[in-house]
N, C-alpha and C positions, 0 to 999 in steps of 0.2 A: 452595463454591469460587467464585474472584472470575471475574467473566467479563472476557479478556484481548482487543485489539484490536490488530492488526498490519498491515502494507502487505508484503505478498510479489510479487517482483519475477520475472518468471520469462521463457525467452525457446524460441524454437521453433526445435527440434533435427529431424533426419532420424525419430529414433527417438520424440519427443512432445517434450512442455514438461519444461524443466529451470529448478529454481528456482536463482537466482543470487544473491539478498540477500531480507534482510526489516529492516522498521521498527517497532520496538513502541509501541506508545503506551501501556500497561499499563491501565486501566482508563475510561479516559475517553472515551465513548461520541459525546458531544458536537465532540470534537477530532476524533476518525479519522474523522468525518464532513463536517465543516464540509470538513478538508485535504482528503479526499477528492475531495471536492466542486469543489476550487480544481484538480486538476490537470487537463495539456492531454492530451484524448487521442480515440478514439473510442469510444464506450459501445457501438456497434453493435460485435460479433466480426466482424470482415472475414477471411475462409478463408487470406487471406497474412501476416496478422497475424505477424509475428515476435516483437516485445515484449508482453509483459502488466503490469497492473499489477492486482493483486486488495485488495480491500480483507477481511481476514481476522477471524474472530471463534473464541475459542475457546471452548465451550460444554461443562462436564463434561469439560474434559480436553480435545477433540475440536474439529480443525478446521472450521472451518465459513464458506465462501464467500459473501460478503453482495453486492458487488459488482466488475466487470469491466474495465477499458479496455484496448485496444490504444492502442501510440502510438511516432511513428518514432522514430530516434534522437534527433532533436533536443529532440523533446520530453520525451522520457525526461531529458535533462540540464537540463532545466527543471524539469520534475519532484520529482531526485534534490536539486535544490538548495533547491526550495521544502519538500522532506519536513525534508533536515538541520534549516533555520532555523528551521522549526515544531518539531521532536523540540527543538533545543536549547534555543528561547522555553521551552517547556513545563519542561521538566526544570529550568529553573534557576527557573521561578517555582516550583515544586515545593521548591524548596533554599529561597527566600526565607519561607515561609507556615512 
């Protein structure tokens, strides 16, 4: 089974965390790292935290949490813009090869 890599976006509710989007990047370990790496956020969990941004692995089927940010709004639409343009970069070199 191929090991999958995703970006789950998830935000804080009364009742816990509610996931609201996710980003796949399908197998490229290299990629969901590097972007990972480029977004604005805090790596430290601040207890008001409302937004998260998780960087996702899935292992034998099964979720599995690699790394964490919080980050406000704004930078979540800094974010959501830098994930599309990397998903899109990626997927159409993927079409060109």
């Amino acid at each position: 089974m191929k090991t999958q890599f995703y970006i789950l976006l998830s935000l804080k509710t009364p009742a816990g965390f509610v996931n609201y989007g996710q980003y796949f990047f399908g197998n490229d370990r290299e990629a969901a790292y590097a972007l990972f790496g480029q977004l604005k956020g805090d790596k430290s969990l601040a207890a008001g935290a409302a937004l998260h941004i998780d960087l996702m692995e899935t292992v034998n089927e099964l979720p599995v949490k690699i790394k964490t940010i919080c980050c406000t709004l704004d930078e979540l639409g800094y974010n959501t813009k830098l994930i599309a343009r990397e998903i899109f970069r990626l997927k159409n070199l993927e079409e060109m090869l």
